[in-house]
VOBA-1610 file (N, C-alpha, C; in pm, whole numbers, padded with zeros to 5 digits, always signed):
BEGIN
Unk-08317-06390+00489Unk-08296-06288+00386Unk-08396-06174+00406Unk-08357-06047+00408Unk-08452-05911+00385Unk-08523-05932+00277Unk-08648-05877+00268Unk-08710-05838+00220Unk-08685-05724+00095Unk-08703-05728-00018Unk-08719-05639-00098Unk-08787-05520-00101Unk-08921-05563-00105Unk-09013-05461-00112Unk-09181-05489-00070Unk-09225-05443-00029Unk-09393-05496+00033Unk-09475-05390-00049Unk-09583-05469-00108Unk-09661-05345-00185Unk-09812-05390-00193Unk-09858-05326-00151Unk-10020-05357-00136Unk-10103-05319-00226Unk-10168-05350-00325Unk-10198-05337-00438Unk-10131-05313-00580Unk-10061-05187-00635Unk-10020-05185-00747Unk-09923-05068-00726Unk-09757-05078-00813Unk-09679-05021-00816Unk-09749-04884-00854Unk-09729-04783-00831Unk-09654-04622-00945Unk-09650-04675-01017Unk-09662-04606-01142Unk-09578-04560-01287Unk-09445-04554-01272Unk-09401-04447-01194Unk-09253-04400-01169Unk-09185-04543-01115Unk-09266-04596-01021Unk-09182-04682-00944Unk-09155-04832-01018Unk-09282-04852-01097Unk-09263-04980-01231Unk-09150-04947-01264Unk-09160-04828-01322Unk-08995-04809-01412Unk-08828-04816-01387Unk-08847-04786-01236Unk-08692-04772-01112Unk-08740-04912-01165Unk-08788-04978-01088Unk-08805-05150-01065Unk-08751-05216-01208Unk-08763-05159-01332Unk-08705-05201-01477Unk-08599-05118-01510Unk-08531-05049-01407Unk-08365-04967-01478Unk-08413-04878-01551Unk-08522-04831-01568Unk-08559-04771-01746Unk-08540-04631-01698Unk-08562-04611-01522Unk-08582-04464-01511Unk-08478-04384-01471Unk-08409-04302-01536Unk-08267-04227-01491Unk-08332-04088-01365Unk-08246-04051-01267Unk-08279-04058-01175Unk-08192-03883-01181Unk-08263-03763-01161Unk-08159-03638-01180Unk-08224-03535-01045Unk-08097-03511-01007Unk-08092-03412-00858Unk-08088-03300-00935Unk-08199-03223-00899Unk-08179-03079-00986Unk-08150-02971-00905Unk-08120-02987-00817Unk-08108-02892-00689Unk-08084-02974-00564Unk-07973-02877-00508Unk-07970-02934-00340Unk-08042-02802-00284Unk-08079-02671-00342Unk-08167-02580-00267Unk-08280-02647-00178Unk-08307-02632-00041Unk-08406-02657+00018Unk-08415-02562+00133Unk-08549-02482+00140Unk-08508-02377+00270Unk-08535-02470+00458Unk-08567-02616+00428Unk-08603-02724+00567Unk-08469-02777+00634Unk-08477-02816+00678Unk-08380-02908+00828Unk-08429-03016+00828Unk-08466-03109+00727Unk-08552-03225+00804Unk-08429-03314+00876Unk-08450-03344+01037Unk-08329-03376+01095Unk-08289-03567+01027Unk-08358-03586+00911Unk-08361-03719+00859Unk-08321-03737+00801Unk-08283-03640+00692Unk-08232-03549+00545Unk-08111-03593+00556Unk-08064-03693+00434Unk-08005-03818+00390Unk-07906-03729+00258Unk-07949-03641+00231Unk-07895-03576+00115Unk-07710-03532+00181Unk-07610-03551+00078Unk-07481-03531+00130Unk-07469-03356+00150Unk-07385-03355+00266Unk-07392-03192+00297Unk-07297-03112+00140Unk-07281-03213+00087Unk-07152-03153-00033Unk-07257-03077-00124Unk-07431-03142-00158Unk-07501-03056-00206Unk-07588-03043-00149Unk-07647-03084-00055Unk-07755-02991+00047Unk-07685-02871+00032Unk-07834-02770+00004Unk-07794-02602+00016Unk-07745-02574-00125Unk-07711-02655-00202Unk-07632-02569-00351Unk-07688-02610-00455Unk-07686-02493-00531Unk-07772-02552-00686Unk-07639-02623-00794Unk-07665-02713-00741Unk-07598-02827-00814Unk-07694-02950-00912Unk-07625-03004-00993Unk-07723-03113-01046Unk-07610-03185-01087Unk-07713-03316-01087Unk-07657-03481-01106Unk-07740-03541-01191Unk-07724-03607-01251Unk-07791-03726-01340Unk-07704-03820-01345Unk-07787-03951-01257Unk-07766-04081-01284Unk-07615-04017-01191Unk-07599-03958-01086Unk-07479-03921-01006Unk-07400-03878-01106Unk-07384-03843-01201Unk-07294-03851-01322Unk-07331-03610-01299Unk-07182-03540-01289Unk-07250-03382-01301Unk-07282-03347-01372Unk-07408-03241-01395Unk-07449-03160-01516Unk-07375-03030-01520Unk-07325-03015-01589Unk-07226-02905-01644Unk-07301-02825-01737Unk-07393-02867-01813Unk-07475-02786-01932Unk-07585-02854-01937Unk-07679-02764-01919Unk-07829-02774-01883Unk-07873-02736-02031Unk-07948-02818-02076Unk-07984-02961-02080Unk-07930-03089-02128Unk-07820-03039-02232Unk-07740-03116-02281Unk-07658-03229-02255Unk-07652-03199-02081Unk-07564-03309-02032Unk-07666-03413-01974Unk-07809-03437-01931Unk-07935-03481-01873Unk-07955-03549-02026Unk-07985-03423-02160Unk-08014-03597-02309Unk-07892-03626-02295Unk-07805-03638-02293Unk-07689-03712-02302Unk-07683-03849-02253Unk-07691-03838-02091Unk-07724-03919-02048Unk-07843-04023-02045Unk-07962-03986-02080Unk-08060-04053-02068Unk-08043-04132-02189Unk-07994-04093-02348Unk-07940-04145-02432Unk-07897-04288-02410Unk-07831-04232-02339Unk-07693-04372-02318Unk-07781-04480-02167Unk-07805-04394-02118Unk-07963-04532-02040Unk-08012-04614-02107Unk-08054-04525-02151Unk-08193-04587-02266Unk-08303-04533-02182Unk-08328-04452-02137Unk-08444-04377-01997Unk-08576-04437-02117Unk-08657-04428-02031Unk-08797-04420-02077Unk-08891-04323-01975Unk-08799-04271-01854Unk-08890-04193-01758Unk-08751-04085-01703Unk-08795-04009-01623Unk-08676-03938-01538Unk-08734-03877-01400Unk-08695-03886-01287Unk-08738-03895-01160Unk-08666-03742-01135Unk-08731-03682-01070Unk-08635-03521-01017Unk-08645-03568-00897Unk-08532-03517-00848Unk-08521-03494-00682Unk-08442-03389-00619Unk-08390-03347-00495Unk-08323-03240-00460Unk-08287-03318-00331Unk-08237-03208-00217Unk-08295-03060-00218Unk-08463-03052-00280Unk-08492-02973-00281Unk-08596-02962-00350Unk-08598-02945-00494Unk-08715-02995-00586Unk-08698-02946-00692Unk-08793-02836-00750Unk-08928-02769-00643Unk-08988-02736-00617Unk-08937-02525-00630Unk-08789-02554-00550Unk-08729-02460-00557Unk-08678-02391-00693Unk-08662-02466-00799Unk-08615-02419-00921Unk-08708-02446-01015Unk-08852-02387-00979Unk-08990-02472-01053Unk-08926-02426-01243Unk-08899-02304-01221Unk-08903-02295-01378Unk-08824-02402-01458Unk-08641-02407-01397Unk-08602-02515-01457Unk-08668-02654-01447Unk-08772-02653-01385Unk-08857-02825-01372Unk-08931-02812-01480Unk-09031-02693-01460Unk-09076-02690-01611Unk-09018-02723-01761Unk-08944-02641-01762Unk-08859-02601-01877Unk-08823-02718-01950Unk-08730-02810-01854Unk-08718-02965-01866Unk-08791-03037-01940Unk-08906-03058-01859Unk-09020-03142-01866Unk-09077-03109-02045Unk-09060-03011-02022Unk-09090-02949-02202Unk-09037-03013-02267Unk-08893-02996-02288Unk-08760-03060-02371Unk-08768-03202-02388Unk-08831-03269-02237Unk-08804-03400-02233Unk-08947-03422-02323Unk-09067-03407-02341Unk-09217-03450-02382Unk-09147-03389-02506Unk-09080-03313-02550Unk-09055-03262-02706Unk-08961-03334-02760Unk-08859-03400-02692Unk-08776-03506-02788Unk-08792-03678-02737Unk-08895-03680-02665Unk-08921-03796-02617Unk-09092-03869-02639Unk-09152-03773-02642Unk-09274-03788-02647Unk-09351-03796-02541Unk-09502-03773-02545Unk-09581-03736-02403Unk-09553-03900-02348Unk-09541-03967-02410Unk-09552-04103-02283Unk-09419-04111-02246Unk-09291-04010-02183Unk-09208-03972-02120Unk-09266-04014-02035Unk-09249-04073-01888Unk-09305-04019-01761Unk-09201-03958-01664Unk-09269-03867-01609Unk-09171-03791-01494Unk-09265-03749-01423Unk-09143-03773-01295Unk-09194-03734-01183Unk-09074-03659-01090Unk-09163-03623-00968Unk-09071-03523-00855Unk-09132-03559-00743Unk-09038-03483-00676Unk-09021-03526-00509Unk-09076-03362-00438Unk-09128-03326-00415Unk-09127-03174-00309Unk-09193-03171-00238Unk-09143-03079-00095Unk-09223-03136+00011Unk-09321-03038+00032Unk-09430-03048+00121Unk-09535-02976+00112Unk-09523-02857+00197Unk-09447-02792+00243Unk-09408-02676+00317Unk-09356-02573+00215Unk-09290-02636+00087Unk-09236-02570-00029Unk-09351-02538-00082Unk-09465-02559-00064Unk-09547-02549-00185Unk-09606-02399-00192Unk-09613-02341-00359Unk-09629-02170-00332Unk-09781-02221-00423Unk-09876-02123-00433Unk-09928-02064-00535Unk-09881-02067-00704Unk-09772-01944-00700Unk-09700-01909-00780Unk-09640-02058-00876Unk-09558-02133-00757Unk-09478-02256-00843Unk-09580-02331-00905Unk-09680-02370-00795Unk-09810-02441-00812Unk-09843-02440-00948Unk-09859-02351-01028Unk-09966-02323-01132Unk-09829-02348-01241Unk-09747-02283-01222Unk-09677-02317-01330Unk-09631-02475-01360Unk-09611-02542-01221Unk-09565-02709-01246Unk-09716-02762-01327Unk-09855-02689-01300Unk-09970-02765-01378Unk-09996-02753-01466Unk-09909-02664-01527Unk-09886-02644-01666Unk-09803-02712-01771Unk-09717-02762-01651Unk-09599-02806-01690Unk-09611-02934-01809Unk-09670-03052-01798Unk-09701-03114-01849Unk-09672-03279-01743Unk-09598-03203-01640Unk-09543-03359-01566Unk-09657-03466-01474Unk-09585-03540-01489Unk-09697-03676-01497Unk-09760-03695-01356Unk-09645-03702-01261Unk-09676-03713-01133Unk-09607-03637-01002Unk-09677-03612-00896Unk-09606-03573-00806Unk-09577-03621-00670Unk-09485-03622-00591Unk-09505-03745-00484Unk-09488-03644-00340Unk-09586-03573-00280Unk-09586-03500-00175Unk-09511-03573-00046Unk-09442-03445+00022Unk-09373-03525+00117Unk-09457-03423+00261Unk-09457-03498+00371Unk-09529-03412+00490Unk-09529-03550+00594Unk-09439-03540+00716Unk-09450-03661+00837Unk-09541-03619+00903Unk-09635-03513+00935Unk-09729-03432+01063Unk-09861-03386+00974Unk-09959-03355+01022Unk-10064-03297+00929Unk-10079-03158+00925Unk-09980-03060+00995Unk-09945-02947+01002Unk-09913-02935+00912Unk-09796-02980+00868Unk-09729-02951+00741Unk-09812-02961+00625Unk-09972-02962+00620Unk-10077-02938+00474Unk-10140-02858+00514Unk-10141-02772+00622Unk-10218-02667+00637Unk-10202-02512+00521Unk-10312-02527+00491Unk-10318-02431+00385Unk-10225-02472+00221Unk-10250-02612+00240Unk-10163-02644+00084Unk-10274-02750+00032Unk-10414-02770+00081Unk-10427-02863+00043Unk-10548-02841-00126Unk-10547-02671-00089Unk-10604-02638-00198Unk-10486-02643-00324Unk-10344-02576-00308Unk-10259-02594-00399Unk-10260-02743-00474Unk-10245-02829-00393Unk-10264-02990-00417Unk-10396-03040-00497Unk-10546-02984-00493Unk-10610-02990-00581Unk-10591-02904-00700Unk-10486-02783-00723Unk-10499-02748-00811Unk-10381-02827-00963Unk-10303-02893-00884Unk-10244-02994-00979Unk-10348-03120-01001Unk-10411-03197-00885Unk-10470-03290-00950Unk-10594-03228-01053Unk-10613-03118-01057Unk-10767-03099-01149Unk-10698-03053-01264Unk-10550-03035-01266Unk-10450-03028-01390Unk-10440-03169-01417Unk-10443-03281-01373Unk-10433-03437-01425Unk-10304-03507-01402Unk-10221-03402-01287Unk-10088-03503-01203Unk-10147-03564-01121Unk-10072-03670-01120Unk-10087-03766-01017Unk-10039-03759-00925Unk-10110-03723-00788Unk-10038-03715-00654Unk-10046-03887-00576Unk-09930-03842-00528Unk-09926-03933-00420Unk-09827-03878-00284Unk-09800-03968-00141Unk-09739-03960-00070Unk-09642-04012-00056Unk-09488-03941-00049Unk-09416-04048-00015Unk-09320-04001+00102Unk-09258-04017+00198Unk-09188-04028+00301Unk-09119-04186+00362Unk-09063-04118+00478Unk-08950-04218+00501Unk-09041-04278+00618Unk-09027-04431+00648Unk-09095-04460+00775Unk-09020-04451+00906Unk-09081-04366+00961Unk-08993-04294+01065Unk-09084-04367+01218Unk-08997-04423+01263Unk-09051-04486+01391Unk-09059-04341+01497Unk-09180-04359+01525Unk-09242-04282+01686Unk-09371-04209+01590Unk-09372-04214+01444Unk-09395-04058+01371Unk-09505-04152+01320Unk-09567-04264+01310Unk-09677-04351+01264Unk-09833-04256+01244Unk-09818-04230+01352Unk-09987-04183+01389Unk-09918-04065+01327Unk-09839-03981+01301Unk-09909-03897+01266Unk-09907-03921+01100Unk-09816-03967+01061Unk-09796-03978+00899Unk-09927-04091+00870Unk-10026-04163+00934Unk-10123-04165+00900Unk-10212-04065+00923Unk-10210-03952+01012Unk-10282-03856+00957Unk-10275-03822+00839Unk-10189-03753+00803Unk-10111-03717+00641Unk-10211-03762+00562Unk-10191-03915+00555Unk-10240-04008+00502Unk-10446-03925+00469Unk-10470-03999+00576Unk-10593-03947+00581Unk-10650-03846+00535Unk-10608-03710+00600Unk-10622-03564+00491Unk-10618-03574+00355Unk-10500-03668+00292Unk-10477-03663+00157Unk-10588-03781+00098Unk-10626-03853+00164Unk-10720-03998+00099Unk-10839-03905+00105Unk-10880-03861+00240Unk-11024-03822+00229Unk-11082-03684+00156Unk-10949-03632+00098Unk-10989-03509+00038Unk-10967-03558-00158Unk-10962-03687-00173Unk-10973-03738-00285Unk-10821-03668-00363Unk-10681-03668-00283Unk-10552-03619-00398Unk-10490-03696-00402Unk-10477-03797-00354Unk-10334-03888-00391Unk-10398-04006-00416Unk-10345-04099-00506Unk-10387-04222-00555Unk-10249-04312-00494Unk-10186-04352-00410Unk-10111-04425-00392Unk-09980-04358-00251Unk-09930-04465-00151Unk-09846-04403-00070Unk-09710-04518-00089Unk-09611-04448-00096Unk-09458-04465-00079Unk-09421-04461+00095Unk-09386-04569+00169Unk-09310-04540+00234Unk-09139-04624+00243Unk-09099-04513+00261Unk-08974-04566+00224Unk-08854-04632+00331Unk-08802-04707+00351Unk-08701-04766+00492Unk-08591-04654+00532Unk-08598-04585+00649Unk-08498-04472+00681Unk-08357-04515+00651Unk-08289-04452+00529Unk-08150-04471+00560Unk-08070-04370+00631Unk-07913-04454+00682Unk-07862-04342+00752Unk-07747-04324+00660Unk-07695-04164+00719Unk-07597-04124+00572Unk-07494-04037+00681Unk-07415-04028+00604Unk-07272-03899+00720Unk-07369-03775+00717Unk-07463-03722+00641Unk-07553-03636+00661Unk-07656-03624+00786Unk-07699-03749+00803Unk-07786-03772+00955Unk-07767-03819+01050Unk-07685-03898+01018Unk-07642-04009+01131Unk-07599-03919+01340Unk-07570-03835+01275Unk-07598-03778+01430Unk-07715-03713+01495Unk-07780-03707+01394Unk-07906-03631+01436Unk-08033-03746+01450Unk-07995-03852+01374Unk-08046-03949+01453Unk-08038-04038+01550Unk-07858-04041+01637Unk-07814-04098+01679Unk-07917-04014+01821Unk-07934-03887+01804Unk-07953-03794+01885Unk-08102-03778+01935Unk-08196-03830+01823Unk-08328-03868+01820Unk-08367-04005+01885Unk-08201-04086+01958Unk-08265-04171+01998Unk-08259-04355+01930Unk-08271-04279+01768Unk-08227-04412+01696Unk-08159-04504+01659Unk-08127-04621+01645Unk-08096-04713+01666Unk-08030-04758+01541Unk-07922-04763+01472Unk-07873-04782+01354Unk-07845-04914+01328Unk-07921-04977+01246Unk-07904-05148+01171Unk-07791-05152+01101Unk-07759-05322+01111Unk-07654-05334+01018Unk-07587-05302+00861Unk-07743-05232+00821Unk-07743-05228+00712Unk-07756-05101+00604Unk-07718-05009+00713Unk-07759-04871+00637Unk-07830-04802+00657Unk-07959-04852+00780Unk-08045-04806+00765Unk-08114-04814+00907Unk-08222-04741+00980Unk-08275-04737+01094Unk-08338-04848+01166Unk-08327-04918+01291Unk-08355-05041+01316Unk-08507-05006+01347Unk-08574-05093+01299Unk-08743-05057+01342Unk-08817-04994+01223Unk-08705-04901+01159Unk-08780-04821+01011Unk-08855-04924+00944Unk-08838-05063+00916Unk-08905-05151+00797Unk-09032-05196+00918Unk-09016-05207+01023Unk-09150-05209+01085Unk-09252-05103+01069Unk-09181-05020+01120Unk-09299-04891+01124Unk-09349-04873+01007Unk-09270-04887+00895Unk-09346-04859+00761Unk-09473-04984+00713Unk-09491-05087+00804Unk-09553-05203+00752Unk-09652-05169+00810Unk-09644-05111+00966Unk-09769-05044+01057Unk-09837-04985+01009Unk-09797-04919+00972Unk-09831-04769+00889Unk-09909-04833+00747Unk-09868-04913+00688Unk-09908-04932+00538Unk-10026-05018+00577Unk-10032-05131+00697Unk-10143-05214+00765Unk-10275-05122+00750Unk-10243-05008+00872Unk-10382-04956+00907Unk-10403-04876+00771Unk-10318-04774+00685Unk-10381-04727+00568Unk-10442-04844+00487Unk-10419-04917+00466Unk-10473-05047+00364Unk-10680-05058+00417Unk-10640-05104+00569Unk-10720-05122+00651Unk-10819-05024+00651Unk-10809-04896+00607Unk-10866-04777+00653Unk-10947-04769+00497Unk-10833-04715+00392Unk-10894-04715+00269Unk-10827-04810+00173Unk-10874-04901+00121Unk-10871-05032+00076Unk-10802-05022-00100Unk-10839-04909-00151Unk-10818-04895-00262Unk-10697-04822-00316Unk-10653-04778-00205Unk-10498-04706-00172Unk-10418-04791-00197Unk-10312-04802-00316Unk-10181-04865-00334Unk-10051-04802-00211Unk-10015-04890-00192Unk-09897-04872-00091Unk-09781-04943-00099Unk-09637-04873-00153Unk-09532-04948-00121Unk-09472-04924-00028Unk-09384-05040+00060Unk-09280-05027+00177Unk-09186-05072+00062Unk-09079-04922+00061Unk-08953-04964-00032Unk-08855-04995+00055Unk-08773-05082+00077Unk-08649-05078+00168Unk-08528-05051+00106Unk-08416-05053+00197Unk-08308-05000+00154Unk-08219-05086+00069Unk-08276-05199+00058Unk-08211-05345-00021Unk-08254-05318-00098Unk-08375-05327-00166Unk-08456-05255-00271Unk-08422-05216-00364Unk-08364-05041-00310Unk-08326-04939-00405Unk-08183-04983-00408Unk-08083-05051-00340Unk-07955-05067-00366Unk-07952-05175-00485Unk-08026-05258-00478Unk-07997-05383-00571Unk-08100-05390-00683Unk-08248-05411-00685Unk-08322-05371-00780Unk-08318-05281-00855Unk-08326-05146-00817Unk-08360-05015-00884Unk-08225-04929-00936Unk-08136-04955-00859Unk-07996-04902-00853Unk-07939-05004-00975Unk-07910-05143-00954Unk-07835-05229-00991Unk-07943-05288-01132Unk-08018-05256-01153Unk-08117-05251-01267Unk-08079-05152-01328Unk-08104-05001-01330Unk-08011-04917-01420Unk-07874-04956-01443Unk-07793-04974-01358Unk-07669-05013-01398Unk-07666-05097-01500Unk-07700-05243-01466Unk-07695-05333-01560Unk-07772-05266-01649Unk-07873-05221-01684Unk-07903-05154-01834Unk-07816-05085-01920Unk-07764-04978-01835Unk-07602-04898-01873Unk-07545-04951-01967Unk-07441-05051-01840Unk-07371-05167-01892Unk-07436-05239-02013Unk-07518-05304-02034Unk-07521-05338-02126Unk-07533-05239-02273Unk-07517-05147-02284Unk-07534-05024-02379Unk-07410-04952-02414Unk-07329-04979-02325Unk-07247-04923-02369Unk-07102-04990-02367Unk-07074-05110-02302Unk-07005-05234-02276Unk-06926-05245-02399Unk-06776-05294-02441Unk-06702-05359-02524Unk-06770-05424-02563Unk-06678-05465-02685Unk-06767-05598-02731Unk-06666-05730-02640Unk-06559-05711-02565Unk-06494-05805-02511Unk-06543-05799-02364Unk-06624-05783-02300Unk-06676-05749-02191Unk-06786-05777-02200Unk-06882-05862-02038Unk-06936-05946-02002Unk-07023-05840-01891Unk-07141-05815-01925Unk-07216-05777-01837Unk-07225-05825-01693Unk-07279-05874-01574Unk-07273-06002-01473Unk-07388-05875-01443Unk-07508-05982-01378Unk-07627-05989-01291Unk-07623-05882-01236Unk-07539-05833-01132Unk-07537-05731-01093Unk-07508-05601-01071Unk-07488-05603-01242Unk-07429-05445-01360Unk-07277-05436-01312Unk-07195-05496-01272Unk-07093-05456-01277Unk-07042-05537-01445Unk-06939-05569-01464Unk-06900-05532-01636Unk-06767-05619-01578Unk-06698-05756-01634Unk-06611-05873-01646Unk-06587-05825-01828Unk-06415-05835-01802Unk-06349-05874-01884Unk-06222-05933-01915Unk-06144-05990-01980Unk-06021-06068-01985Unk-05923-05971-01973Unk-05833-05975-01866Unk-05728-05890-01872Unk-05621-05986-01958Unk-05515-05919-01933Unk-05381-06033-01948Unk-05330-06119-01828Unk-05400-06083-01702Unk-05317-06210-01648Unk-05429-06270-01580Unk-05560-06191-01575Unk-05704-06255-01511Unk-05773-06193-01553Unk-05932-06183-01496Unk-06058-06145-01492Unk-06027-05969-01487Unk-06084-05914-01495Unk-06128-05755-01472Unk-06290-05741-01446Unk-06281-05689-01292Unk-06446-05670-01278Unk-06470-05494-01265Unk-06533-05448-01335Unk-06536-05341-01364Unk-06653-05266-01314Unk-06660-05169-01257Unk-06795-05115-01170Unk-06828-04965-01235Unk-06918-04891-01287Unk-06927-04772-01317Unk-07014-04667-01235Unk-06973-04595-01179Unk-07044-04547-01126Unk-07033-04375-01115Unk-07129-04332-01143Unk-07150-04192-01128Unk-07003-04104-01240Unk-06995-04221-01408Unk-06950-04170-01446Unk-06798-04233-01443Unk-06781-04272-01326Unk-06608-04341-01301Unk-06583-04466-01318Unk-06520-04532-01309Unk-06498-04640-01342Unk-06388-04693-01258Unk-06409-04848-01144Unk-06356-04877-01065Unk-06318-05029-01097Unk-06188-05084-01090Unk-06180-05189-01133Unk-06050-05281-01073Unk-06103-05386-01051Unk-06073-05518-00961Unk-05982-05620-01030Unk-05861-05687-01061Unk-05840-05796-01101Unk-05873-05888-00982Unk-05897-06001-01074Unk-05902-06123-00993Unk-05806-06220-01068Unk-05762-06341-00991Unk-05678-06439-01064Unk-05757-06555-01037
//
C-alpha cells in the first residue's frame, strides 16, 4: 500500500485543516504571467480570471464563496490559482469579509509564487489580515531580490512557508530554496508535494524525460521529495516538513471535505459511506451518489 503522507515534525495550520475536510479550497484566478512546464492547472483556466470554490463556479463575488463555505461547514479557506498574487486586491478584500463574518480565527491561506512577488501587492496582502503564506520557487534565482518582500510579510505576522512539487533532477536546488529561506529566519515549515500529471503537463513532462506512474503521478516524485525532506530535516532540525502525495490529497483531504458536505446536506433517506460518496434506496436497488463540483453523479447497483 502507498503511503499517505510523511511529515517530519508538525502539520501547518492550513494543512491540519485539509487533513479534517474543514478547509474549502477556492481558485481565485487562473491569471499567471509563468510557464511552469509542471503546471497541473487545466488549460480551460490557466490564463483566465475565473473562480471556483470547492470546484463548484463563482458567478458572484462574494456571495457565491459564503454560500458555499456555509454549506461545508469551512473553518479555513485555502486560495489558489493561477496565481492569486495576481488579483491581490480581490485576496484582500476577501480575507476582510471572511475575518468579518467568520471571525479572526478564520484561517487562510495562499499559494504565490515568488517571481510574482511586487512591492506594491506585498504591502497590501500585510495588511491584509491573512494568516499564512506558502512561497513557491524550485531554483534560488527565483528569490533574488524578493527576499526582502518576504520579510516584509513575516514582520506583518504571516506565516511563511515553502511549498512546491518534488521534482526529480531539481533536489539540490530546491534545497537551496530551502536554505535561503531557513537561514534568513522566513519560513517556519516546508510542503513538498508528489508531482501529479494532468492533460495540462503530461507532454511537457513526457518531454522532460519523465516517467509517468500508475497513479497519476511522476515515477520517482515521492522519492525525491523524501531526499529532499531527509537532508532539510538533517540540516535544520526544527523545520516541519510534509511529503504530501497524490493518495493523500485524493482520499484524505479531498474525500474528507466531501464526506463533511455529504453529511450536511444529505436526505434524511440517504447514507453517507466512508468515502463521501452518499447511498440511498432506490426502487429497485442501492443508489450511490457522488457530488462533485456541484453535480451530482449516480450509480444503481442491484
Amino acid at each position: 500500500m502507498r503511503s499517505l503522507n510523511i511529515v517530519f515534525g508538525e502539520f501547518a495550520r492550513g494543512c491540519r485543516q485539509c487533513q479534517l475536510g474543514v478547509k474549502s479550497v477556492l481558485f481565485i484566478t487562473g491569471l499567471c504571467p509563468l510557464n511552469c512546464f509542471y503546471c497541473p492547472v487545466d488549460r480551460e483556466r490557466f490564463g483566465r480570471d475565473v473562480m471556483f470554490i470547492n470546484d463548484r463556479p463563482v458567478k458572484k463575488f462574494p456571495d457565491d464563496i459564503l454560500d458555499e463555505m456555509d454549506r461545508a461547514g469551512s473553518n479555513g479557506l485555502a486560495i489558489t490559482g493561477g496565481d492569486p498574487i495576481m488579483v491581490v486586491d480581490r485576496v484582500v478584500e476577501l480575507v476582510k469579509i471572511l475575518k468579518s463574518e467568520y471571525g479572526q480565527g478564520f484561517h487562510i491561506h495562499m499559494y504565490t509564487h515568488a517571481l510574482n512577488l511586487s512591492e506594491g501587492a506585498v504591502r497590501k496582502l500585510a495588511g491584509s489580515g491573512i494568516d499564512e503564506v506558502r512561497i513557491h520557487a524550485i531554483n534560488p534565482a527565483q528569490l533574488n531580490g524578493k527576499l526582502g518582500l518576504l520579510r516584509v510579510l513575516k514582520d506583518a505576522g504571516v506565516e511563511l512557508g515553502l511549498e512546491v512539487p518534488a521534482l526529480p533532477r531539481f533536489e539540490n536546488d530546491i534545497i537551496k530554496v530551502a536554505e535561503l529561506l531557513i537561514t534568513n529566519g522566513l519560513i517556519s515549515f516546508v510542503n513538498l508535494d508528489e508531482l501529479d500529471v494532468s492533460p495540462a503537463n503530461i507532454n511537457n513532462l513526457v518531454s522532460m524525460g519523465y516517467r509517468l506512474g500508475p497513479n497519476g503521478n511522476v515515477t520517482g516524485s515521492l522519492d525525491a521529495g523524501l531526499r529532499i525532506a531527509s537532508e532539510i530535516r538533517r540540516r535544520w532540525p526544527w523545520i516541519s516538513i510534509n511529503v504530501c502525495t497524490s493518495h493523500y490529497k485524493d482520499l484524505a483531504q479531498i474525500g474528507a471535505r466531501l464526506f463533511r458536505i455529504n453529511m450536511r446536506v444529505s436526505a434524511g433517506d440517504e447514507s453517507v459511506l466512508d468515502d463521501g460518496t452518499v447511498e440511498s434506496q432506490g426502487s429497485r436497488g442501492i443508489l450511490i451518489k457522488l457530488r462533485i463540483g456541484g453535480k451530482e453523479y449516480t450509480v444503481e447497483s442491484y
